[in-house]
Residue, then its C-alpha position, 0 to 999 in steps of 0.5 A: x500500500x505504502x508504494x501506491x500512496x507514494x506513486x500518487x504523491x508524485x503524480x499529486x502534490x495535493x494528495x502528496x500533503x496528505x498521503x505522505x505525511x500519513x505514511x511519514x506519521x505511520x512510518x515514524x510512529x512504527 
């Protein structure tokens, strides 16, 4: 899941707001 939300953060930047600080937040939290 975690290549599918970074792939659309680099075709969306909107999402890339999103999608990555999610996965950075789950990723440092993990």
């Amino acid at each position: 899941m975690s290549a599918v939300y970074i792939l659309n953060c680099g075709n969306i930047r909107l999402f890339c707001f999103w999608n990555c600080a999610f996965i950075a937040t789950h990723t440092m939290s993990n």
